[in-house]
N, C-alpha and C positions, 0 to 999 in steps of 0.2 A: 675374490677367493682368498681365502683367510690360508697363512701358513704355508705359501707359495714358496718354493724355489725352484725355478725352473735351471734344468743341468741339461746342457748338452754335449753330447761325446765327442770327443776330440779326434780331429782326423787325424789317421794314421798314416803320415805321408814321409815318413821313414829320413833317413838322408844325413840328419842333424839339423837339418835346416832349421832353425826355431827364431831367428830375425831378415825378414829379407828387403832391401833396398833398391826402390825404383823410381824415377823420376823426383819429384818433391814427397814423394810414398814411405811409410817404413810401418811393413807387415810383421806383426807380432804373433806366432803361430800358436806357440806356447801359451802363451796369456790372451790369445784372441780377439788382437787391437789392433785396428787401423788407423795412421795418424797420415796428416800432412801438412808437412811445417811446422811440426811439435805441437799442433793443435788435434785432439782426439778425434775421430769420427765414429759414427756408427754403422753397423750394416746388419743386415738380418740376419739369420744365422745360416740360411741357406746361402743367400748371397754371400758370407764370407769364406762358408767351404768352397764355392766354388773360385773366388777368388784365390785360395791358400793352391788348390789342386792346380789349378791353372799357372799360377807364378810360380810353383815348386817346380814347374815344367814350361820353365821359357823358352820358347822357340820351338817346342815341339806340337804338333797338333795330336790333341786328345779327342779323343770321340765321341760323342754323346754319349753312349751306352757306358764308356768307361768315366762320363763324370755322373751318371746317373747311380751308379754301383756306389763311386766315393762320398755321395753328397746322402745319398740316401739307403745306404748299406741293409736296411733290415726293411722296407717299404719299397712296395711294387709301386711306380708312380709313369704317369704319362710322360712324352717328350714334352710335352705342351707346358709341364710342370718347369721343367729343365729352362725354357724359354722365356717365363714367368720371370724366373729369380736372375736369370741374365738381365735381360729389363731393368729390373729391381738394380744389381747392381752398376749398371750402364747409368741409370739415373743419378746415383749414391755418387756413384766417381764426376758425375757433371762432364764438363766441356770437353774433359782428358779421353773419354771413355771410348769415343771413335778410336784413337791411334793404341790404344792399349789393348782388344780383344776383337781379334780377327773372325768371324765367321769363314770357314775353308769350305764351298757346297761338296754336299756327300761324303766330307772326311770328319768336320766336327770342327773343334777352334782352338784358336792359339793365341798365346798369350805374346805380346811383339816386344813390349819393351827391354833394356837391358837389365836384368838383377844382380844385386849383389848378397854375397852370402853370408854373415855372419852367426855361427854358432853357438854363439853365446846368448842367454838368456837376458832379457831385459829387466827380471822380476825386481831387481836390488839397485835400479835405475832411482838417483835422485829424484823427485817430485818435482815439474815444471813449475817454476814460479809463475804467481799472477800473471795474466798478460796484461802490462799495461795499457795497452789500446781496451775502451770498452766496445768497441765497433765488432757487432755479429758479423762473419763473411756470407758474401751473396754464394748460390751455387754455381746461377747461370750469368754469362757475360747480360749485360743488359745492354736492349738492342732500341733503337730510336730513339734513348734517351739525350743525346751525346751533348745536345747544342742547352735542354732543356738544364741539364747539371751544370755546366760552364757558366752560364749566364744566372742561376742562383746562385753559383758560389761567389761569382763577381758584386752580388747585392750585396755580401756583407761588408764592401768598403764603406757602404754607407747607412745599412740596416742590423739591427742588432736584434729585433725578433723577426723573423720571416716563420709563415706557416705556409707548408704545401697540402695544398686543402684537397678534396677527388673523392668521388665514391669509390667504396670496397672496392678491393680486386683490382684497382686500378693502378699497382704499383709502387703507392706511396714511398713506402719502408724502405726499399730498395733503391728509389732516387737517394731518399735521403742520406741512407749511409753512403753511398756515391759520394754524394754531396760535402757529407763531411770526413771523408778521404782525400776530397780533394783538400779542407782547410785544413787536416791535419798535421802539417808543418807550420801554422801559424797558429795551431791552438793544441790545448790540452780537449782531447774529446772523451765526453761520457756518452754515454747511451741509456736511453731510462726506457722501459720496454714498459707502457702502461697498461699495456693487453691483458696482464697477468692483473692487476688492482681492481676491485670491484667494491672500490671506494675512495674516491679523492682523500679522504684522511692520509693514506698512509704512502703518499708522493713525496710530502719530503723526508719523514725517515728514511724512505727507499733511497731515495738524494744522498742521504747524507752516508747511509751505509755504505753505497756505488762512491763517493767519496773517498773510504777509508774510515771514516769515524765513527767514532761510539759515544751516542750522545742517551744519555739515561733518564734522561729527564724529559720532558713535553715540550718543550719549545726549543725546536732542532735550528729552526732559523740563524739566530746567530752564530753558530757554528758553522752552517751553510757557507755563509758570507763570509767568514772567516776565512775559512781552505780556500774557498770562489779567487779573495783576494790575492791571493798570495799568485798568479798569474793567469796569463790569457785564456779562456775554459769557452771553448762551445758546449752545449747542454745538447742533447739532442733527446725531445720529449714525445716519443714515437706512438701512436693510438689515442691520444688524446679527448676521442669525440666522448667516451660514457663518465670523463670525470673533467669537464672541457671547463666549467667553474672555477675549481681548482688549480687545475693548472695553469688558466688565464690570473688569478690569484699568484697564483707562486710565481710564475714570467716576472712580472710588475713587481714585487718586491724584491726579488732578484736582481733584474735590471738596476731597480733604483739605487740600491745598497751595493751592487759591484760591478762600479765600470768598465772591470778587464771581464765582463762574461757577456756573450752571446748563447741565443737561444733560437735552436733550429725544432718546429714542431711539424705532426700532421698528424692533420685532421679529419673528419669527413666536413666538418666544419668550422668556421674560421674562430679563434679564439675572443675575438672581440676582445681586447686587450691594446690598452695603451700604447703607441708607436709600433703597433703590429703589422708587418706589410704581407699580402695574402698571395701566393698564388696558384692558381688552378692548374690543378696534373691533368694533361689532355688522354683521350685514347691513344693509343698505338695507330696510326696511319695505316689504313686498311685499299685497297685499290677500287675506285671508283666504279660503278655499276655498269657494266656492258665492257670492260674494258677484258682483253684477250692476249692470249703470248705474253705473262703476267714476270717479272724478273722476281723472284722475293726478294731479294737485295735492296729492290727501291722501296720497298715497302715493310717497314719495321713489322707490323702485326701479321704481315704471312711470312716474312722470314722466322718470325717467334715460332708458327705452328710446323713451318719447313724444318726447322732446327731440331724440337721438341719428336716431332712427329718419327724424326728419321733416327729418332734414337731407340725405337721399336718396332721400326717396318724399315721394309727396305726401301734403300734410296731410287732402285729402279719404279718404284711405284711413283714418284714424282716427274721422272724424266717425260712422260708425255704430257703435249700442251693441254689436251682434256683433262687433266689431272690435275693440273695449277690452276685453272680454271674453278673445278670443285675447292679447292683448295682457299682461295681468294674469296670465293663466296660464303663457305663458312666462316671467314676470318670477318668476314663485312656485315655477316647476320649476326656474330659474336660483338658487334659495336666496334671493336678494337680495344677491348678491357684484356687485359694480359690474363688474369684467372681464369677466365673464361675461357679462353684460346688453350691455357694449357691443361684445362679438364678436358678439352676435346681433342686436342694432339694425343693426351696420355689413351685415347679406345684406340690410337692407330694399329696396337697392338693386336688385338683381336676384332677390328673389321676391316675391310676395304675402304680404299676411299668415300668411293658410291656410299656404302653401306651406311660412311658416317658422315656423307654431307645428308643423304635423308634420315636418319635418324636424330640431326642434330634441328633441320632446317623444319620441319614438320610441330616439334614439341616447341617450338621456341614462339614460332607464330602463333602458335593456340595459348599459349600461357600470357606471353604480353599482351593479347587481347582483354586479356582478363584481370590486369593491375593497374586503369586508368590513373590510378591517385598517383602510383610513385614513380619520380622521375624517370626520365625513358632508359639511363644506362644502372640504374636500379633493377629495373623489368627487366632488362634484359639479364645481368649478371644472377638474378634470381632463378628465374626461368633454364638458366644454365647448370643452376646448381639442383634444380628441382628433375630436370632431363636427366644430370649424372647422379644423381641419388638414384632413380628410377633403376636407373640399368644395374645399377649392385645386386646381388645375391643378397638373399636373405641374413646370411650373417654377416655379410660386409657391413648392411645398413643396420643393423643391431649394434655392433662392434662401433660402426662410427658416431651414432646414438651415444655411447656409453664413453667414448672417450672426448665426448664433450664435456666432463668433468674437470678436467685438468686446465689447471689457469696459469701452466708452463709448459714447461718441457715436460717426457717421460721418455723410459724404454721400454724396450718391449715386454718387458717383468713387470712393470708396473702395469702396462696396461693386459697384461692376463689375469691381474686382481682382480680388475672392472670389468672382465669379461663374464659373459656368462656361465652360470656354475656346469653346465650339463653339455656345454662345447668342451671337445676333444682338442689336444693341444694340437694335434697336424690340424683339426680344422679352425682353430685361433690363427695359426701362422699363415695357414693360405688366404683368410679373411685380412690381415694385418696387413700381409704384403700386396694384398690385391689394392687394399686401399692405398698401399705406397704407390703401388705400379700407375694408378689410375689419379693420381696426383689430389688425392685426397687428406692424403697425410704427409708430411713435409720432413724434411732434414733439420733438424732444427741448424738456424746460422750458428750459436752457440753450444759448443760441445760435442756437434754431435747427436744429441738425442734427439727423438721426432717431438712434434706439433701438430696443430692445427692451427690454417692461416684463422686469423681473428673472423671471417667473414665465415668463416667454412663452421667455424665454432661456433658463433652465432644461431646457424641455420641447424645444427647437427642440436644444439642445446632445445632450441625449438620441439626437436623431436622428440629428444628426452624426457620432455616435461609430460607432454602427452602420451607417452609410450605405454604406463602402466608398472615401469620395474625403474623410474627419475629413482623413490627414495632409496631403494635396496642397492641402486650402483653407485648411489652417495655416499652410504653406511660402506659399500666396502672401499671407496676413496677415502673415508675415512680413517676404515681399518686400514688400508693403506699406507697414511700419514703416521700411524702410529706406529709399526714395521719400521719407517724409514727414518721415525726419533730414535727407536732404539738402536741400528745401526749406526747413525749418526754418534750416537751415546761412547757406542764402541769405538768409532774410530777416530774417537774427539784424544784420546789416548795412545793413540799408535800413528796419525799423521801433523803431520807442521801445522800450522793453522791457515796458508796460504791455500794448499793443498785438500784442507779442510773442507774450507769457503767456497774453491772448487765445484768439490764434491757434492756438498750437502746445502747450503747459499739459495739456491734456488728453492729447498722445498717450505720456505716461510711462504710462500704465495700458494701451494697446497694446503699448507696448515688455514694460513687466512679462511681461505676457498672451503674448507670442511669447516672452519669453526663455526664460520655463519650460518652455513644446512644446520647445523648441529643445534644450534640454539634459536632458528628461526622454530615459524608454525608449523610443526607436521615434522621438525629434525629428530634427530635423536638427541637429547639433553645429557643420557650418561655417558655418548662416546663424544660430545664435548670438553664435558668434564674431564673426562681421562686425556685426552689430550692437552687440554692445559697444562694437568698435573705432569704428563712425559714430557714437556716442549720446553723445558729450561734451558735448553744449551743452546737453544738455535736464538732465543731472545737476546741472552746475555751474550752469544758470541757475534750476532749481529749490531747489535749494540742498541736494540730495540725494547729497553727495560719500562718503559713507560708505554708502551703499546701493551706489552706483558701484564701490566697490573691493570689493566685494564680488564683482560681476560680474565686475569687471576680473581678479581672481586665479580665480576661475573656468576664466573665458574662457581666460587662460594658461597654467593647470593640463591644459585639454584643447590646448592650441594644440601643446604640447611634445610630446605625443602622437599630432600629425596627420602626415603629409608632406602638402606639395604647396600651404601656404597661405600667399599671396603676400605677397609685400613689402609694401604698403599697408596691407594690413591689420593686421602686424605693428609697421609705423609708428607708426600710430595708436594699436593696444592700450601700447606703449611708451611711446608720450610721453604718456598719458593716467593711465596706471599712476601715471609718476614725476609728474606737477603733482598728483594724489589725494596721492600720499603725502607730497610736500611741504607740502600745502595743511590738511592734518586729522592728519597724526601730529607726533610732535614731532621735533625737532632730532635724533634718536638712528637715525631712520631717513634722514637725508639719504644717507649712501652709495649704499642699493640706490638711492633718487630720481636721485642722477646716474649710476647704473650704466644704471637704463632711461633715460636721456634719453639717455644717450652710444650705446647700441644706437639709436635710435631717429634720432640726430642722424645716424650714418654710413647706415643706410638712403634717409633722404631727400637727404642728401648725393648719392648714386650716383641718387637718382630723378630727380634735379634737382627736388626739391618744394624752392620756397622758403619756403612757409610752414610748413612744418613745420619745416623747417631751425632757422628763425626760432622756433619754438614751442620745439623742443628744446633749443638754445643760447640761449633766455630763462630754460629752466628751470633751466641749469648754472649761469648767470653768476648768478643768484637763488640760490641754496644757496652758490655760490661767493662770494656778497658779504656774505650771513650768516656763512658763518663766517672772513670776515676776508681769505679768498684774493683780493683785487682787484686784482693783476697776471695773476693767470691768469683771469680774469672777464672784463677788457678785453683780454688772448691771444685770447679764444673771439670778441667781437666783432669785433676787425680780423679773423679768418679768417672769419668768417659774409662781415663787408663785400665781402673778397677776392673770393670766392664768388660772390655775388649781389647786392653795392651797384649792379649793373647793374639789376638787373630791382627792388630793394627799394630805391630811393634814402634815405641818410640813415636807415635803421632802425634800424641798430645805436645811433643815439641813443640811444634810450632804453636803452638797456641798459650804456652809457658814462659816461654824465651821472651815475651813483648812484657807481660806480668811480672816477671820475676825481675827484670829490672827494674820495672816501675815501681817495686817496692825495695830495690834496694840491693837486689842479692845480684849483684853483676855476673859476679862466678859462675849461678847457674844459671842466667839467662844468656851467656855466652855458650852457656854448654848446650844449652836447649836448641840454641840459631844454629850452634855446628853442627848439631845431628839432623836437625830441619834439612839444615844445607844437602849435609850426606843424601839424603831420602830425597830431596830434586834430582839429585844427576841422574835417578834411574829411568827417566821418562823422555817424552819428547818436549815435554815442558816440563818446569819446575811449581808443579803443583799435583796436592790428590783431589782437587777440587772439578767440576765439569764447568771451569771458566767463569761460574758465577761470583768466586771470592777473590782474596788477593791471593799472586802470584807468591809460591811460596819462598821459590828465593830471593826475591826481592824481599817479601818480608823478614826473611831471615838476615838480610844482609843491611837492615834498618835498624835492629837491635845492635850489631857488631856496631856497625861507624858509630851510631851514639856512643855505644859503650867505650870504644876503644879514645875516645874526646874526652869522656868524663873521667876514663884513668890514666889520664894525661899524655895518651901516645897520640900528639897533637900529628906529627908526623903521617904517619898511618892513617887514621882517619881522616887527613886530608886525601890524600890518594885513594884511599876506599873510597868516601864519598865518588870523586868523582870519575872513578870506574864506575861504582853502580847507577849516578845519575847517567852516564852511559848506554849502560844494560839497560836502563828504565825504558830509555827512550827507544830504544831499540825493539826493545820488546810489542813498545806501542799499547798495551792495555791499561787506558786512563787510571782505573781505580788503585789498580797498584802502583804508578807512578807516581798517583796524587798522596797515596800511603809514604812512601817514601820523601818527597818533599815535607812532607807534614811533622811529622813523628820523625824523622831523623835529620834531613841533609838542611832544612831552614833553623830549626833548635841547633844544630851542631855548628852551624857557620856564625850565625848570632850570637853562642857560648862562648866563639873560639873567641869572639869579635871582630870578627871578620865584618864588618858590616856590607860591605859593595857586594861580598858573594852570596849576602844572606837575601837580600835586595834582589839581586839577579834571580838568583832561584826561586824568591817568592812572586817573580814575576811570573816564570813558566808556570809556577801552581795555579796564580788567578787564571792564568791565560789558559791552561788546558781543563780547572773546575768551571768554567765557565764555557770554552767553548764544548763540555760536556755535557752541561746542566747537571753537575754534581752538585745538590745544595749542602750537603756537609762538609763539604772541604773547599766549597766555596764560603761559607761559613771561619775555616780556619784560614785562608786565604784573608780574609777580611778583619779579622783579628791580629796576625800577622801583619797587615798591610799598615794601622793605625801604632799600632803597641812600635812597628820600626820609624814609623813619621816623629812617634812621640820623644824616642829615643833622641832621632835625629835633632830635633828641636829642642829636645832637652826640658820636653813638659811633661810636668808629673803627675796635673792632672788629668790630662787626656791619657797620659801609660795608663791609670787606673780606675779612669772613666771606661775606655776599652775592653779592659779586664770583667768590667761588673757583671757581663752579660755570660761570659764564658765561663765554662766547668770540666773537669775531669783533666783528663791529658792535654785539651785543648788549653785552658785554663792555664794547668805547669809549665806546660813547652812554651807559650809565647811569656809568662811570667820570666822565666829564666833568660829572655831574651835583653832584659833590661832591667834585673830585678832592683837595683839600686837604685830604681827611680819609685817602687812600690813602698805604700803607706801602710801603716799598723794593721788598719781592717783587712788590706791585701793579704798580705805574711799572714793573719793570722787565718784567714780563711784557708791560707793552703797548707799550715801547718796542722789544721785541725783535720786534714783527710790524711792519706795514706800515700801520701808524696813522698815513699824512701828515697828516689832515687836523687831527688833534688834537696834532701830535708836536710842537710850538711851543710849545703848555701843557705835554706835560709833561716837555721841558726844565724851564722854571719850574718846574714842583714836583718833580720832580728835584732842581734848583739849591737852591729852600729848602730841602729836606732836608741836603742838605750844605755849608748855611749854619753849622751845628751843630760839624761836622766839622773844616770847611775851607772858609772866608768865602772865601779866592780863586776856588778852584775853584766854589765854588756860585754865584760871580757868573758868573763864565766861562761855567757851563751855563746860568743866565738869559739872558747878553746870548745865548747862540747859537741861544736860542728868541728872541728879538726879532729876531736877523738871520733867522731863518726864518722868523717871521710876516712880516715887512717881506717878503720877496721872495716870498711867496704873498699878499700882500696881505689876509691877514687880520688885519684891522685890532686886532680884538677881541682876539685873543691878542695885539698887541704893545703894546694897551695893558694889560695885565695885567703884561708881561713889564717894561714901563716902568716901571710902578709898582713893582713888587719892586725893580727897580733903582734909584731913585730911593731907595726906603721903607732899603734894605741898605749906600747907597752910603759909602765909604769914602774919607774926604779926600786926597787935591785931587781928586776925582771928582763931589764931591756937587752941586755947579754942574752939571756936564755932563751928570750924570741927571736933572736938573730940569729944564733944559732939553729935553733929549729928549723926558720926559713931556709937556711942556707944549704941545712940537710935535704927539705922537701926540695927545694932549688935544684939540687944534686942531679933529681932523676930527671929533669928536664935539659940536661948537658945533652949535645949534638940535636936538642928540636929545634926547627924552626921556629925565629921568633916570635913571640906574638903581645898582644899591649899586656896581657898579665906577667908575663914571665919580663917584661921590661919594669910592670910597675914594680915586682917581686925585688927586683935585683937594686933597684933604690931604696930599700930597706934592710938590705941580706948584711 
């Protein structure tokens, strides 16, 4: 359903109550949030009213009739309803739920626990940081596992891949997080949830994103193993069997490359991998046939449905021995498979025992008869699933049909999208929760939102396929995805990014899930395409840019092939294309990167979009300032401004401020970095960008340190520097840190000659373009890395052997690192571009070169870089240039360039010393 927003009306339960406190609980009435333990949950909506009405009223007993009024104010509905969503919520709360809502006979129920009241709204509550554990929580205590957990977690004294192998339903997930709960004090644990992939491809991106990292490039491994090393890491690779290839693949070179990682998998079956130790998840221990006066206690798989069961019937229906009896024998025709058991504890609801030992014991026997081929607790967990489908209502089994699409988590908004168009939202909701009730839809362990168990998914997709409405509930999964970019879009601008990832983190495995219907046989091709084109933020803020262009050249391969698909969307796939291929290929592809930005720039020119305008023409004047062109970089800015400094005041700042000193005009590329600056503090981050380009203050604060180095306030730009190398890191977004290293804090330490600090920090560049797969600053990294060896050894042909290959900024910055070691063709290649900001120095080394030659003329080109450091104000190059001229002067001159020095000298009183201002002062 396209254009959804489901609103529901807020109870009116007066009081001020609007936060209430109970046990590990804290109920948000206002904002209609249930958490416990600062982790969110979710509940239905009926089930939360009832929960809000009940705990605004602790201790008292409310009546049916008076929670049927507050829950369902304008709808005449059965008690039967009322019992429904209690269930529903009993379930939701888990193990707590007995001691917290009293059933009173003949009076109605009461809420027991104690609350506390606070008044105050939560709306303006900090954002919960990440949780560091990636460990989903269980709902239900897990029963007969106790000895089976103990003794796996004891193998990892001596096993490093262990896989717990078991058919469906049988548990797996749940031992496992057990399992690594219990290692959790001796390791870092992740959780990789492969259920959602429906491609080994995109396992270790996933890796490496659940990691923390953003790696842009295609070969995520080394970065892997990087983090991996850095200390003890169990993996936990949960669903493993439909991409079992892979992730036996990934194990193995994992293992082999980081000896602090262990790897906990499951499977339906065994990875077949290298030093793999296997072992098989049993049933739940069910009581032996003929056996009578049954305890469930001694027996894990009837205390499961004892438990389950009595959380929607009453517990007197179990107290007689004929009852435990029924009870033990469904559990024992159930195999002992835990899903099984709790599809059929969850009818206890609406039937009797009787009712549903013969309604489970009847269908089971007639189905197993009839799947000789597949293993026996196969048949049976099947057969279980085919009985509890059977007994759904027509639109349960439509609805669970339908929410086989989803290859994560949802809420229940999203799954009214995939519902059918001609269902009524009371009968969507009674269908949604009948499915909760009947433990066909799950809590998700993460977040909060619901699922389907992977098995249930499975069986439900089956349906779908055959149904007759597979494609039209894809198309609107699809529409779906596209809804939930553009929100994402929105609140990529108004939340933190921890907060973000949260929120919006999961829906890349949606997006996956629709792109492939989308471009398979029989998909829809144009609501793929659009989707590429809206899915920029979720690529680049996961750190998934090379998965992206992947889509993107796709997406464009059929785009060229459609008529009739509009403008915007072609925007978008364009200037998304060109920042991908900017941002993760190297330098050799810049062309096609401004060819699509230049398509993409005149489309939203003619739409009047200015922020694509803006996006487009950041990514020219970016390629354009890398390779050197910074007159046609600041051309592209004054026509953006022309354009739209109406509706964008002052944007093109930042896009100036790196230009304009690169040719020379410090003044106003200072001026340009301080209004960039200004224009970050108004956001949650300091960019107008949706994450795909550099950070704006950071880039702003790359132009300062250079600048404030090259006019000599050595001082200052040492403490800028290493504030903002600070902030860099803090921030954590690779590309603008590696901006910074590059273009400022390695030229400026190398300038100052600082050599150890220039060293150091060009080490964090290699180490983070590398553990990124950034080829273009892995590119300046390696330019950098040869051009300081050279320095250090004091070879001058290797300095300008280094150089041959490099151009533009890349080129200047590391040239200036060591320019007194560069030869004629050097100097004059970079004299011949548009190198203001450096072309002071190398006059000076220019000049001493044709000291050699011709002492006139080599002064002549000295003093005419000191006349142009003096009227660019950069101080630093005129005292360079003083001192040459001072160190070369030629009598009656040698007075007046001692003088001169002595003056330049002047303003470097109270800096920090450094080898120029020492050599300076040997000649003053």
């Amino acid at each position: 359903m396209q254009n959804l927003k489901l609103k529901k009306a807020k109870l009116n339960l007066g009081g001020g109550m609007s936060v209430l406190y109970f046990d590990s609980f804290e109920l948000d009435i206002e904002n209609r949030r249930l958490s416990a333990d600062g982790k969110a949950l979710r509940l239905g909506s009926r089930a939360f009213d009832i929960l809000a009405a009940l705990a605004t009223r602790a201790g008292q007993v409310v009546s049916k009739e008076e929670l049927i009024r507050t829950v369902w104010p304008t709808t005449i509905v059965e008690e039967g309803a009322l019992r429904v969503h209690l269930v529903s919520l009993r379930k939701s709360l888990g193990d707590e739920a007995r001691k917290f809502i009293e059933n009173v006979p003949s009076r109605g129920y009461q809420f027991l626990p104690a609350v506390r009241v606070s008044p105050s709204a939560t709306t303006n509550r900090p954002a919960n940081p990440i949780d560091k554990s990636t460990l989903p929580r269980t709902a239900t205590k897990l029963l007969g596992r106790e000895d089976f957990i103990r003794t796996t977690a004891e193998f990892f004294k001596t096993t490093r891949l262990l896989t717990i192998a078991g058919a469906g339903g049988i548990g797996k997930t749940s031992v496992a997080i057990a399992v690594a709960r219990l290692l959790s004090e001796q390791y870092r644990v992740l959780f990789l949830d492969l259920a959602a992939h429906s491609t080994g491809e995109t396992l270790l991106p996933s890796l490496a994103s659940q990691l923390g990292l953003s790696v842009y490039g295609s070969n995520v491994l080394p970065a892997i193993i990087g983090e991996l090393q850095k200390s003890a890491t169990l993996l936990v690779f949960d669903n493993c069997e439909h991409v079992v290839d892979e992730a036996a693949r990934a194990a193995e070179e994992i293992l082999k490359a980081s000896p602090s990682t262990t790897i906990l998998a499951t499977s339906r079956e065994p990875l077949r991998a290298s030093l793999e130790r296997v072992r098989q998840l049993p049933p739940l221990e069910v009581p032996p046939e003929g056996s009578s006066a049954v305890n469930p206690s001694e027996y894990a798989g009837l205390e499961l449905f004892v438990s389950l069961a009595g959380l929607v019937a009453d517990e007197s229906d179990f107290a007689r021995p004929e009852a435990m009896t029924l009870a033990a024998d469904i559990v024992r025709r159930l195999d002992g498979i835990p899903l099984a058991i709790e599809l059929a504890a969850a009818r206890a609801f609406d039937m009797d025992l009787e009712s549903l030992h013969r309604s489970v014991a009847d269908p089971l026997a007639l189905l197993r008869r009839g799947r000789r081929t597949a293993p026996p607790r196969q048949q049976t967990l099947r057969a279980a699933l085919d009985w509890s489908y059977n007994t759904l209502e027509p639109t349960q089994k439509d609805l669970l049909d339908r929410l086989s699409v989803f290859a994560g988590t949802f809420t229940a908004d999203h799954a009214r999208w995939v519902a059918a168009e001609d269902v009524s939202d009371e009968e969507f909701y009674d269908a949604f929760d009948g499915l909760f009730l009947k433990s066909l839809l799950n809590v998700s362990a993460a977040g909060g939102n619901y699922r389907l168990l992977v098995t249930t998914r499975e069986y439900a997709a089956t349906k779908l396929a055959n149904s007759g409405f597979d494609q039209s509930c894809k198309l609107a999964h699809a529409k779906l995805c596209r809804a939930r970019l553009a929100e994402a879009e929105r609140d990529w601008t108004v939340l933190d990014t921890g907060s973000w990832l949260n929120e919006h983190g999961g829906l890349v495995h949606e997006l996956r899930s629709a792109l492939e219907w989308a471009f398979s046989e029989g998909g829809e091709t144009r609501a793929g395409i659009d989707l590429v084109a809206s899915s920029n933020i979720i690529w680049t803020q996961l750190g998934l840019m090379a998965e992206q262009l992947t889509h993107l050249e796709r997406a464009l391969a059929y785009f060229d092939q459609l008529d009739g698909v509009d403008a915007l969307t072609e925007m978008n796939l364009r200037v998304s294309h060109g920042g991908t291929l900017y941002h993760i290929k190297s330098s050799e592809r810049d062309q096609e990167a401004i060819e699509e930005f230049s398509k993409a720039k005149s489309i939203a020119e003619n739409l009047r979009d200015h922020m694509n305008t803006l996006r487009a023409v950041g990514g020219m004047t970016a390629i354009h300032t890398m390779n050197g062109d910074y007159v046609e970089a600041i051309s592209l800015a004054h026509r953006f401004n022309d354009l739209f400094g109406n509706v964008l005041p002052n944007a093109a700042s930042r896009l100036l401020a790196h230009n304009f000193h690169y040719i020379g005009n410090f003044d106003a590329g200072l001026k340009h970095a301080q209004t960039a600056l200004e224009l970050a503090r108004g956001g949650v981050r300091g960019t107008l960008n949706n994450g795909a380009s550099y950070d704006q203050r950071i880039s702003a604060l790359s132009t300062v340190v250079k600048t404030l180095w090259v006019q000599g306030k050595l001082s200052e730009a040492r403490t800028l520097l290493a504030s903002t190398f600070d902030e860099a890191s803090a921030l954590d977004h690779a590309i603008s840190y590696c901006l910074f290293l590059s273009v400022s804090a390695c030229p400026t330490a190398f300038g100052m000659g600082d050599h150890d600090l220039g060293v150091r920090l060009l080490s964090h560049l290699a180490e983070k373009a590398t553990k990124n797969s950034l080829l273009r600053w892995q590119e300046w990294a390696t330019t950098f890395h040869h051009v300081a060896k050279a320095v250090q050894s004091g070879n001058s042909d290797e300095f300008n052997q280094s150089l041959r290959n490099a151009k533009g900024a890349r080129f200047e910055n590391c040239l200036m690192a060591g320019g007194h070691f560069a030869d004629d063709d050097t100097l004059d290649r970079a004299l011949s571009k548009n190198a203001g900001w450096c072309r002071a120095e190398l006059y000076r080394l220019k000049g001493e070169r044709l000291l050699r030659e011709n002492a006139q003329d080599g002064r002549e080109l000295i003093r005419r870089g000191y006349d142009l450091a003096t009227e660019q104000g950069a101080k630093f190059w005129a005292l360079r240039s003083a001192t040459s001229l001072a160190k070369h002067a030629a009598e009656p001159h040698g007075q007046a360039e001692r003088e001169r020095l002595a003056e330049t000298l002047s303003f470097f009183e109270g800096e920090a010393l450094s080898l120029d201002v020492s050599e300076a002062r040997k000649f003053a």
